[in-house]
N, C-alpha and C positions, 0 to 999 in steps of 0.2 A: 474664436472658440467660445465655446456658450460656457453659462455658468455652472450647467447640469456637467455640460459635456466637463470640464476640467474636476469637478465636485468628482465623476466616476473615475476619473485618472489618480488621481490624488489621493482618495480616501480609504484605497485598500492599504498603503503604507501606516495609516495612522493606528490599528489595530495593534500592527509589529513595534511602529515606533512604541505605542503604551506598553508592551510584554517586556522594551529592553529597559524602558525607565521602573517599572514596574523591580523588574531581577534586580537593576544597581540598588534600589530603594534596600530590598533585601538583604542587598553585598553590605550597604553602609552599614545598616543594624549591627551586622556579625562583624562590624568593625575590621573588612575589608575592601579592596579601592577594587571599583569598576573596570578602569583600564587593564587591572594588571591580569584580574580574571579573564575578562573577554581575548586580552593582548596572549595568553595564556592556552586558550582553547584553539585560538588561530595560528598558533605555533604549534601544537596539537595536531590541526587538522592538515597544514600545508607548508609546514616548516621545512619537508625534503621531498624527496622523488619517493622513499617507500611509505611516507606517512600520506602522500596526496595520492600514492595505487591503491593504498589501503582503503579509503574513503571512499574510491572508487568500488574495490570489490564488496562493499558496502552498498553502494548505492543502486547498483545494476539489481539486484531482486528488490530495494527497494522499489524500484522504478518501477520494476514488472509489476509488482503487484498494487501499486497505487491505481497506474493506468487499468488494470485490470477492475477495479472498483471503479473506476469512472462507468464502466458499462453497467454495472449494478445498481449504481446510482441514478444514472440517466433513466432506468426502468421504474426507480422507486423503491430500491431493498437495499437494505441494510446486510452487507455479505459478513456480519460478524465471523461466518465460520472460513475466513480467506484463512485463519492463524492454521489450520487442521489442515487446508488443502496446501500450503507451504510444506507442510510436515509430509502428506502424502506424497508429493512429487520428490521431496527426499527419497522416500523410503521407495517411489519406482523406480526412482535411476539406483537404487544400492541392489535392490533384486535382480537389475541386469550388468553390475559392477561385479558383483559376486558370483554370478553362474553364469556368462558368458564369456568364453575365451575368443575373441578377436584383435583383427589390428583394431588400432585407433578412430580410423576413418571409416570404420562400422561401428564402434561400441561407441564412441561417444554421442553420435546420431541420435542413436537407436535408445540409448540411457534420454535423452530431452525427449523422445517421443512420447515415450512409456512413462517419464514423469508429467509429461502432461497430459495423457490419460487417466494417472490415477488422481490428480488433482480434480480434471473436468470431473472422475465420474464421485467421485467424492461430494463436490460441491452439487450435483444432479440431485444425491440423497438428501441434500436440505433442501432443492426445488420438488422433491417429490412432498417430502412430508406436510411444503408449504402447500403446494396445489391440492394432493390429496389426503392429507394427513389436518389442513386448520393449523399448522402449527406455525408461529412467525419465525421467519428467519430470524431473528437474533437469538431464540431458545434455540431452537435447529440449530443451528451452527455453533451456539455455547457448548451444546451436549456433543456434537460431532470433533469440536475442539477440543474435549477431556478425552474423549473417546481415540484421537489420534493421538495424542502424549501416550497412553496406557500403551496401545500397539507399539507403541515407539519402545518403549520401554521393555516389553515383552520379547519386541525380535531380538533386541540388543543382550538382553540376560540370558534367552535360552535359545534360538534355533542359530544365531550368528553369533555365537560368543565368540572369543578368536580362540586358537585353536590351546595356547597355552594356559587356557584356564577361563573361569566367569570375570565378564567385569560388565558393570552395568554402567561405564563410561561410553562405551563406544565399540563399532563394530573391529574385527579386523581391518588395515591401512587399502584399500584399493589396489589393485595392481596400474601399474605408470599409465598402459593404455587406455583407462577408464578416465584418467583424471584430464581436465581439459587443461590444454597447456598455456602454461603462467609466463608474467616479466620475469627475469630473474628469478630472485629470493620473494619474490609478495607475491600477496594472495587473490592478483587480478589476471584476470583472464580476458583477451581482447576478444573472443570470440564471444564470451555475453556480452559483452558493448554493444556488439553489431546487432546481436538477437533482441536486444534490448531498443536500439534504434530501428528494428523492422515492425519489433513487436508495437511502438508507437507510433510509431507510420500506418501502419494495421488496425489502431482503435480511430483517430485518426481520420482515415476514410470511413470507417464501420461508422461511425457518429456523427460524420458531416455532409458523406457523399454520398449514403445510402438509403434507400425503402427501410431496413430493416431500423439503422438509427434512429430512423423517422417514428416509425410504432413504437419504439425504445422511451421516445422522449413523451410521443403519444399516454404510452401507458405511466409513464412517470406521472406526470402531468394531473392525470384522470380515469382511474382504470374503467368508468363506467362509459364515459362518454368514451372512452378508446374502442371501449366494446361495443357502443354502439357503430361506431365506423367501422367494425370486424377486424378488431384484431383480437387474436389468441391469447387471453394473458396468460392462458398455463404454459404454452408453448415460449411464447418470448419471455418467460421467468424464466425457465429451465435451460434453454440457451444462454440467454444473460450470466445465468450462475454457473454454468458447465466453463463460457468461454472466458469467465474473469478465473476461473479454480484451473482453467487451465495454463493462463498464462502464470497465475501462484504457483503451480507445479513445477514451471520454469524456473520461477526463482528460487523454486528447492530446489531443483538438482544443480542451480547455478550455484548454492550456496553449499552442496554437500560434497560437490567436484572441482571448486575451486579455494572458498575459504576454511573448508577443511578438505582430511584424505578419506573418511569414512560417515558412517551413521552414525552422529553423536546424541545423546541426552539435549530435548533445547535446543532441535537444530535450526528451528525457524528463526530463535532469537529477538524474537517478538517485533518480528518485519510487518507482518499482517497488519497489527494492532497500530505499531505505528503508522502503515501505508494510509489508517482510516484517517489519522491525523492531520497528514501530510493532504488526500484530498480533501479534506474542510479547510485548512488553511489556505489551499488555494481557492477555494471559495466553485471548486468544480470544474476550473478550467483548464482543460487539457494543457494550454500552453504552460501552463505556470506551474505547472505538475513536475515537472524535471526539475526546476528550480529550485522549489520547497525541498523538496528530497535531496537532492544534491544539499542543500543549507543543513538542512534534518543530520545527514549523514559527516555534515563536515562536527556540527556541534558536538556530537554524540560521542566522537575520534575523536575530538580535541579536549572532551572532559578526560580521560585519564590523562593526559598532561595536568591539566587543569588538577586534578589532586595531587601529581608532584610536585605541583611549582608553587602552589597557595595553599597548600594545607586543607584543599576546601574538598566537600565531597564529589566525585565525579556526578551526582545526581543533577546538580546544579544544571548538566545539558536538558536531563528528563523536564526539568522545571519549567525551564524558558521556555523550550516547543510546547509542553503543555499548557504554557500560560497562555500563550501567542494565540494557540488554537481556542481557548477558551474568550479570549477577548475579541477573538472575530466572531466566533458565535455569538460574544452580546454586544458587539459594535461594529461587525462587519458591512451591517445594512444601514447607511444614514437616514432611511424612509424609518426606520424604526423608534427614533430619534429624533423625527420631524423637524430633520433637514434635508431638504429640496422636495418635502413632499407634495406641496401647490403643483409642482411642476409635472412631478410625477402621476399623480390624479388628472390632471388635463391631460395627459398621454393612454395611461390606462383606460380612462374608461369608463363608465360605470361600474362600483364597486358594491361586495356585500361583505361586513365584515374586514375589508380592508385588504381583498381578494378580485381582481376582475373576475368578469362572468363567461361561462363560453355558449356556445347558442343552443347546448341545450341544457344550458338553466344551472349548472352546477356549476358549484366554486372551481377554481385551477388553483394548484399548490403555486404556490411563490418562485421556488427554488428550481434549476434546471433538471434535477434530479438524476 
């Protein structure tokens, strides 16, 4: 094995190993022990069977929606507004939770369908305002994400109040049919597992095995020169952002029929936001995409333990993924660092700016996107 080659194997651990030496640094100050904290959040997370379903129903929309930003990504956009179309795919499965009477094995269908419609077309209206509107997805999608809390909030207080009166918590409880069926007492449902494993098997081949993947990474890459080889960038934005808002749609109705019974205030729970995190820490790679998240989701579970056993705040989960993700953006890439980068320039190529060149004449972004 070469030296480059083990340098690549090796050197993504070293960003995480810095975030956890990094938190314990933190723990010593506040005159708390490392072990007990961390020993603490992993008792939190996988201490019994309902704390490790828990994590689980946790992680299945996280999962949707990370992978769903892989395809975003790979195009070159920034899906800041995934938080809005999470919300939207709620609020389509509760509009067929609440006025359609069926069995089970039609309405729960029929409720992931319709959430993933309102999610895709949701996420359209920020490919629209980007292609014809000038406007950059991260605005688009900021504004379309206050815009989906506000609707959220409106259907809840006035046209779905429950029937005994206004509350601006939450819709009336689902009828049993609606709700996708759980373990026991927790809040996991084996049928997002599966959806959740089709749905990655699904981005997947879209990313590896396809034409389409291919102009994906094209346009990522260089939207000019993509253009000059004739691809559509309006067309493969607006697909990109329809099919990642769609699978977000998923993970709303996975989170509004499983970890709860109705439309609550804050039902995304800010899955979105962190699904952006959870892909940069994996540095983009589909495989490692389940990983992070699953890690993401166990931390996250094991900080409220972590505030009853150490007095400490549960934030302390928010911190560490934060940090992790923040230290691989400034030391994920050892060419950044100018280590192994001799090697790496005899490989690339001629360089401008510290970017190889493509043949016609323009830089390529670095990153798989």
């Amino acid at each position: 094995m070469t030296r480059q080659r083990l340098l690549q194997i090796v050197w993504p651990a070293v960003p995480v190993i810095g975030a956890l030496l990094f938190t314990s640094a933190l723990l010593l100050i506040f005159d708390s022990t490392p072990a007990a904290a961390f020993g603490a959040m992993i008792e939190g997370a996988l201490g019994d069977s309902a704390k490790r379903l828990s994590m689980l129903a946790f992680w299945v929309p996280l999962l949707l929606s990370s992978i769903g930003l892989l395809v975003t990504f790979r195009a070159g956009l920034w899906n800041i507004g995934i938080e809005g179309q999470i919300i939207l795919g709620a609020i389509g499965a509760t509009v067929i939770a609440l006025n359609v009477n069926a069995p089970a094995y039609i309405l729960i269908p029929l409720e992931l369908i319709v959430a993933m419609l309102f999610g895709a077309l949701w996420a359209a209206l920020a490919a629209v305002l980007k292609t014809r509107g000038r406007v950059h997805e991260i605005f688009g999608g900021l504004a379309l994400n206050n815009i989906a809390i506000i609707l959220t909030n409106y259907l809840i207080s006035v046209p779905w109040q429950p029937e005994e009166g206004g509350s601006f918590r939450g819709t009336a409880p689902f009828q049993d049919a609606a709700l996708l069926p759980l373990i026991g007492e927790s809040r996991f449902a084996p049928l997002s597992l599966v959806l959740a494993i089709i749905a990655f098997i699904l981005v997947l081949v879209a990313l590896r095995g396809t034409f389409w993947g291919l102009k994906l990474k094209a346009l990522g890459k260089n939207a000019y020169s993509s253009f000059l080889l004739g691809v559509s960038s309006e067309r493969e934005i607006i697909l990109a952002l329809m099919f990642c808002g769609a699978l977000a749609g998923l993970g709303g109705a996975v989170r509004t029929l499983s970890w709860f019974d109705s439309l609550r205030q804050s039902i995304s729970g800010g899955i979105g936001f962190l699904a952006l995190l959870v892909v940069m820490l994996a540095n983009y790679n589909i495989y490692a995409v389940p990983v992070i998240a699953l890690f993401f989701s166990a931390v996250l579970g094991g900080s409220i333990t972590l505030q009853l056993r150490t007095q400490l705040h549960s934030s302390l989960g928010g911190i560490l993924t934060g940090v992790m993700v923040l230290f691989v953006l400034l030391f994920g890439d050892p060419r950044k660092l100018g280590i192994g980068r001799r090697k790496a320039e005899e490989d690339d190529g001629p360089e401008v700016s510290g970017r190889p060149i493509d043949p016609f004449g323009e830089k390529i972004g670095s990153g798989e996107g």
